[in-house]
N, C-alpha and C positions, 0 to 999 in steps of 0.2 A: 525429491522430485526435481528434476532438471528441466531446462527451456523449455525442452520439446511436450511434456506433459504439464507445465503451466499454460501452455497455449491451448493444450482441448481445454482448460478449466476456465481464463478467463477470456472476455472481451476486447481486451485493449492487446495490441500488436505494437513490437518497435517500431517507432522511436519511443512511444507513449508507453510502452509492457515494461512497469518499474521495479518486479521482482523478476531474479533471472535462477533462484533455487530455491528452492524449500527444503529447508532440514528436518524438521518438526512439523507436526500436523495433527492432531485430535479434533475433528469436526465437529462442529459445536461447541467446540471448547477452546483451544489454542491453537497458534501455528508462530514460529517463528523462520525466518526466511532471510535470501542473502540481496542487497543492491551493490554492485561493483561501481562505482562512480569513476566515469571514465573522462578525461579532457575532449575527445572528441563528441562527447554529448552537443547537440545543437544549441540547446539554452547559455553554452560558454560563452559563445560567440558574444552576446550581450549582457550578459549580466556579470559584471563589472569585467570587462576582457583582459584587464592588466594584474586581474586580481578574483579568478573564476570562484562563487559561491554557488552552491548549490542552492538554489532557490525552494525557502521554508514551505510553497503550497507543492511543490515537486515531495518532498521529504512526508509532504499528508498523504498524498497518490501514493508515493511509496505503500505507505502505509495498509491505507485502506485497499489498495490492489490485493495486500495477502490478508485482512478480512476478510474478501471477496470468497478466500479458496477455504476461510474458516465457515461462512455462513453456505456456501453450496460447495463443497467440493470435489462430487465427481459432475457437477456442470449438467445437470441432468433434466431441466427445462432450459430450452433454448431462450424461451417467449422471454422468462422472467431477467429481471436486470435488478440488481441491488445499488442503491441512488444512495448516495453521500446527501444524508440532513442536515448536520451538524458538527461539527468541529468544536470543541469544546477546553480550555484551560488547556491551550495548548502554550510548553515555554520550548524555547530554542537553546539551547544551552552555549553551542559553541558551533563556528561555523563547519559546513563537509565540504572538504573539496577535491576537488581530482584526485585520483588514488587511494581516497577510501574508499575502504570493505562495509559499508552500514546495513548492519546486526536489524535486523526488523523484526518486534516479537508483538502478538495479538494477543487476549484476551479478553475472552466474553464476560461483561459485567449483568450483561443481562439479554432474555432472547424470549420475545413472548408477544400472540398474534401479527407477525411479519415485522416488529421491529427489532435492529439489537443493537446493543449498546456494548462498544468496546474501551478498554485501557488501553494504550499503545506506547509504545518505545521504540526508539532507533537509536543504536549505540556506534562507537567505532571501536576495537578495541577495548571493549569493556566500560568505557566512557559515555553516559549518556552524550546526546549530541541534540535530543527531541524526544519531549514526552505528553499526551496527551488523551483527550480522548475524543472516539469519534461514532457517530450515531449512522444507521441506516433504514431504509424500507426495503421492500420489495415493489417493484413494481412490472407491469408489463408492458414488454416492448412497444406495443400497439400505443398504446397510452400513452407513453413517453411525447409523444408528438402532435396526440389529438387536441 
């Protein structure tokens, strides 16, 4: 799955659209996917300028962006929006920065009456870099704001 068909699938547009491929895919089950971490990302600018890190809640979104494509994947109610609950046990290993390729892999630990719960990973190179887990709902649009 490339740019252009992660875009009918999820919600978030560049700068904030933090998978740019998907290699792997089983809905409801797995997805593992590509982040190119680029120096002209906007977040470099400050976050530490002389010494650019990828910032560890940027590496969650990663994350949970290609959940997004594991819980609905062909995108097929507009209304409904899947909301990050929780973030759980999550460790940082080592930092990412400009020039890495980070490895994004999902797995469902569980998925029942609109919630799921996944395992996550982002590697560089085979190296973990961030591993955790992250929980979601569904919700709908309308609601989001009432």
């Amino acid at each position: 799955m490339n740019i252009l068909d992660i875009n009918k699938r999820i919600k978030q547009r560049p700068p904030f659209q933090m998978v740019e491929r998907v290699t792997e895919l089983e809905p409801g089950k797995y997805a593992k996917g590509i982040k190119c971490v680029s120096v002209n990302e906007p977040y470099f600018t400050g976050h530490f300028p002389d010494m650019p890190v990828m910032p560890g809640v940027l590496i969650i979104e990663s994350l949970a962006q290609l959940c997004s494509l594991v819980i609905d994947e062909d995108a097929s109610d507009p209304d409904t929006v899947y909301v990050l609950l929780k973030a759980d046990a999550f460790k940082f290993v080592k930092a990412v920065v400009p020039g890495d390729t980070l490895t994004l892999e999902a797995n469902v630990l569980m998925a029942a009456g609109g919630l799921y719960k996944f395992a996550v990973k982002a590697s560089v190179d085979g190296a973990v870099r961030a591993k955790g887990e992250l929980s979601f709902t569904a919700a709908s649009r309308d609601k989001l704001y009432s």
